[in-house]
N, C-alpha and C positions, 0 to 999 in steps of 0.2 A: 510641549517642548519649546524654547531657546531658540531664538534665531538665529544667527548674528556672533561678531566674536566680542560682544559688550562685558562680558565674566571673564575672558579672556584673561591670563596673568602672563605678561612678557618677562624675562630675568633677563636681566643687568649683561650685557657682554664687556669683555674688556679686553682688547688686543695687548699682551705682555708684551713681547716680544715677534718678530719677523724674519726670515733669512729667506734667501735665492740662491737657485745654484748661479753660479759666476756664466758667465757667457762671453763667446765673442764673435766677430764675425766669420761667416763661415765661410772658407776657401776652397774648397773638394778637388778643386784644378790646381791646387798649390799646398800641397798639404804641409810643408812644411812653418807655412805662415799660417797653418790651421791651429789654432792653440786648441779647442778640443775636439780635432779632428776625428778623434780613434777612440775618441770615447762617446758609448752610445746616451741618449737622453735620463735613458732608465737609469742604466750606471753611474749620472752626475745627480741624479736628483737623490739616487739610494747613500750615496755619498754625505749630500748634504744632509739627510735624515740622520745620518749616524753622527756627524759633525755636532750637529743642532742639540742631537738626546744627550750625546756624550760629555758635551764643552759647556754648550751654553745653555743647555733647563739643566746639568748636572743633578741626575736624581728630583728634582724636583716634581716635573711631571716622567710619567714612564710608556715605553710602547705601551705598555696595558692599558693604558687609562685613554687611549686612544680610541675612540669610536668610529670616525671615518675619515680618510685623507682627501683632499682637495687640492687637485695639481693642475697647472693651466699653461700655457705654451700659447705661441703663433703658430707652430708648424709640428706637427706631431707625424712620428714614422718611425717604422719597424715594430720593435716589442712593445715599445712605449704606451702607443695607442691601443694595441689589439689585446691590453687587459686591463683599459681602462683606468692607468695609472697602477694596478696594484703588480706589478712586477718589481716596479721601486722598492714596495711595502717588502716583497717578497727576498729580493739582494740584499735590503737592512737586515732583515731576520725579525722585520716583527710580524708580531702573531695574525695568523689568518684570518681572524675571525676580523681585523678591520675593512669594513666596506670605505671603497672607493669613486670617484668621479674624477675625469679626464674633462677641462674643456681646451677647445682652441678657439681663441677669438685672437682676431688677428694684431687687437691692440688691448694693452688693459685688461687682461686675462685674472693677473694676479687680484686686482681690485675688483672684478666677478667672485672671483674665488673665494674672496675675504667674504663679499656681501652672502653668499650662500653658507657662508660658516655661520658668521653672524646669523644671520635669519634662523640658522638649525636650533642653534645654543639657542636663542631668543625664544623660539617658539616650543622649545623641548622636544625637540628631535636629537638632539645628538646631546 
């Protein structure tokens, strides 16, 4: 037996496209200068899922072809985190079967989150 990943075949990744949900700062003590004060994390980010499938891959790529989502945050609370991002999946309406990952790193989350996509697609994981 093989040691080592020398036979290894990596495939090609290519980032098409990108989107984030919009943010801003957060005011809890002033809710009216809270722009999305009253909307929960889960709800903007199921938001921008449906934004992203609808407008901008238009049919191109579809829920289904979706294998796992990858969502990343500095500050993760309430539903958001306690299912590991797939609550999002679940307000869009896409299909259950995609596996999920939540990170929070306090900076640079999204550029985590790209490097673990990448690495999956690379290595034939996802």
């Amino acid at each position: 037996m093989k040691r080592g990943f020398k036979n290894m075949k990596i495939r090609d990744v290519y980032i098409t496209d990108f989107v984030r949900t919009p943010f801003s700062r957060s005011r809890p003590r002033e809710p009216p200068r809270d722009v999305f004060g009253n909307i929960r994390p889960d709800e903007l980010a199921a938001l921008t899922l449906i934004d992203m499938f609808d407008n901008r891959l238009k049919g191109k790529v579809k829920p289904e072809d979706v294998d796992e989502f990858i969502v990343g945050a500095t500050h993760f609370n309430h539903e958001h985190i306690a299912f590991g991002g797939r609550y999002s999946l679940f307000l869009a309406k896409f299909p259950s079967k995609i596996s999920s990952i939540a990170l929070d790193r306090q900076c640079g989350s999204a550029m985590t989150c790209a490097s673990i996509g990448f690495t999956n697609i690379a290595l034939g994981n996802s």
